[in-house]
C-alpha positions as CSV (number, residue, x, y, z in Angstrom):
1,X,-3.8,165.7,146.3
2,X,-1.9,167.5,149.5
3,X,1.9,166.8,149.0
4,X,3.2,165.3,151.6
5,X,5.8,167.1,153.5
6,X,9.4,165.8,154.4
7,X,9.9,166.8,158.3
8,X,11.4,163.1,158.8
9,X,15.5,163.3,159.1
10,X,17.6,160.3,158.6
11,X,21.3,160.6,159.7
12,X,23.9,158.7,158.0
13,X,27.4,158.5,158.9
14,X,30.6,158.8,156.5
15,X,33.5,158.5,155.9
16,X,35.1,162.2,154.7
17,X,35.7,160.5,151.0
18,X,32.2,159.3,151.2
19,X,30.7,162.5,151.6
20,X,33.1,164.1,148.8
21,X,31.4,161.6,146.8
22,X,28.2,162.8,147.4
23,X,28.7,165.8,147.3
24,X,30.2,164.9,144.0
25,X,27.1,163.0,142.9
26,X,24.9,165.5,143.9
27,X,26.3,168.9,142.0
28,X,23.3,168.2,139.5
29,X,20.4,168.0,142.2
30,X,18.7,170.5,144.7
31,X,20.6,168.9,147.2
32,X,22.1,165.8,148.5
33,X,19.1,165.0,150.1
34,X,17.8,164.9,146.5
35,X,19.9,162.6,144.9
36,X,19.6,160.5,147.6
37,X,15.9,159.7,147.3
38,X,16.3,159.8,143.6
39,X,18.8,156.8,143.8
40,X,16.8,154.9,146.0
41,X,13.6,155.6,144.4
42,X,15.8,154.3,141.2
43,X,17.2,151.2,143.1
44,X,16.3,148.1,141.9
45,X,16.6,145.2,144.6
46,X,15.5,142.5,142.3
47,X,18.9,142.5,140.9
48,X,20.2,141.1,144.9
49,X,17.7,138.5,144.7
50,X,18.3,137.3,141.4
51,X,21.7,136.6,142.7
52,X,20.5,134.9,145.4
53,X,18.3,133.0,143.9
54,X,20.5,131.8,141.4
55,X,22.9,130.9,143.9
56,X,19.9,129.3,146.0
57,X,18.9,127.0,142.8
58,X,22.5,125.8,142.3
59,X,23.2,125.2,145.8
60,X,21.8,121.0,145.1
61,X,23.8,120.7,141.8
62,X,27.0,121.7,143.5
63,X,26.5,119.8,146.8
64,X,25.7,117.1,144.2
65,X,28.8,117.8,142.2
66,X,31.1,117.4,144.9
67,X,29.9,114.2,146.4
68,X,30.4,113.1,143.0
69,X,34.2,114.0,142.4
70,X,34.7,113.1,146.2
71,X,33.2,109.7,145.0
72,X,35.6,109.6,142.0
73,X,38.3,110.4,144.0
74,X,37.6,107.4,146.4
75,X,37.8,104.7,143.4
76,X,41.1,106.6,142.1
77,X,42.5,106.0,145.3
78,X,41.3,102.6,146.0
79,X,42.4,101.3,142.3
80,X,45.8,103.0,143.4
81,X,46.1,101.2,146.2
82,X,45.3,97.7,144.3
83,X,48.2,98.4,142.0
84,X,50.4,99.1,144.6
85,X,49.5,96.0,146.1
86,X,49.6,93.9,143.1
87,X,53.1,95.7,142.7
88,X,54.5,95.1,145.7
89,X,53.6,90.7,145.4
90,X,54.9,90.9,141.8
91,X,51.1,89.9,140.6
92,X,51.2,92.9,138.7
93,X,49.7,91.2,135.5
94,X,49.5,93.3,132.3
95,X,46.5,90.9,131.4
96,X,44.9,92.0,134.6
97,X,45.2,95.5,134.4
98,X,44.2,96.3,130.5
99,X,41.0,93.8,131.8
100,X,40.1,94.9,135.3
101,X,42.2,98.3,135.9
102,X,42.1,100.3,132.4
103,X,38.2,100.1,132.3
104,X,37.6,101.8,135.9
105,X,40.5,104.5,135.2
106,X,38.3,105.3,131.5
107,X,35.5,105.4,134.0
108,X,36.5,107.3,136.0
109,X,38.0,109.4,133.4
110,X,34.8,109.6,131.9
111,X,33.0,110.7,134.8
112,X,35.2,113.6,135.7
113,X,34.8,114.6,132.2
114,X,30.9,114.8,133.1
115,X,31.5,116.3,135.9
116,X,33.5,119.1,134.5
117,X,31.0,119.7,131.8
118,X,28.3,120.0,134.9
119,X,30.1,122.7,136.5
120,X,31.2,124.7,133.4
121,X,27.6,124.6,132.6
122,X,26.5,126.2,136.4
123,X,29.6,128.8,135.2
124,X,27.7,129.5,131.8
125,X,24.3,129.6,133.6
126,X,25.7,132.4,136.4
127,X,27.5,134.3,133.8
128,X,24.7,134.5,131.6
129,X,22.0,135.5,134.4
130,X,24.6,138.2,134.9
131,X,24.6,139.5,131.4
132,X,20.5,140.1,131.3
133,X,20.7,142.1,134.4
């Protein structure tokens, strides 16, 4: 098998620290030129599009996620408003509210709770997709 000769030059540019580095990085090769085809010959891209896959996958769950609290937020703010109306006529009923208003707050309560537990979950998910690389 002829080896196949390297008469192709690629010119980088850097900064004088960068090439202190290299040169740094390089005391234990032939050359810079070396160590820099050994690094990219070591370079392992799949680590990049792991990333971006995993942010590509989660992309729905967060849209999802944040229509959700925006839709929580809505209800808090209309159930705010009714009490400040009911306030404001003095038909603030304590009846009315441990009835009517009590159940949508533990709803809503309820459903931020979920919510929460959704995105610590996407957390867990990225940090341990993270860990195997």
């Amino acid at each position: 098998m002829k080896k196949e000769l390297r008469n192709v030059a690629q010119m980088i540019h850097l900064t004088p620290s960068e090439k202190e580095l290299f040169l740094s990085k390089a005391k234990h090769y032939r050359s810079v030129s070396a160590m820099i085809r050994d690094a990219v010959a070591h370079y392992d891209d799949r680590l990049m599009m792991g990333r971006i896959d995993a942010v590509n996958s989660i992309e729905p769950v967060i849209t999802r996620h944040q229509a959700e609290l925006s839709r929580l937020g809505n209800n808090l703010n209309q159930v705010a408003h009714y009490c400040n109306g009911l306030a404001q006529t003095s038909a603030y009923h304590t009846q009315f509210v441990a009835t009517r208003i009590e159940p949508l707050l533990k709803e809503i309560g309820e459903n931020l709770d979920k919510e929460t537990r959704i995105e610590d979950d996407i957390l867990k998910q990225l940090l341990k997709s993270e860990r195997r690389r």
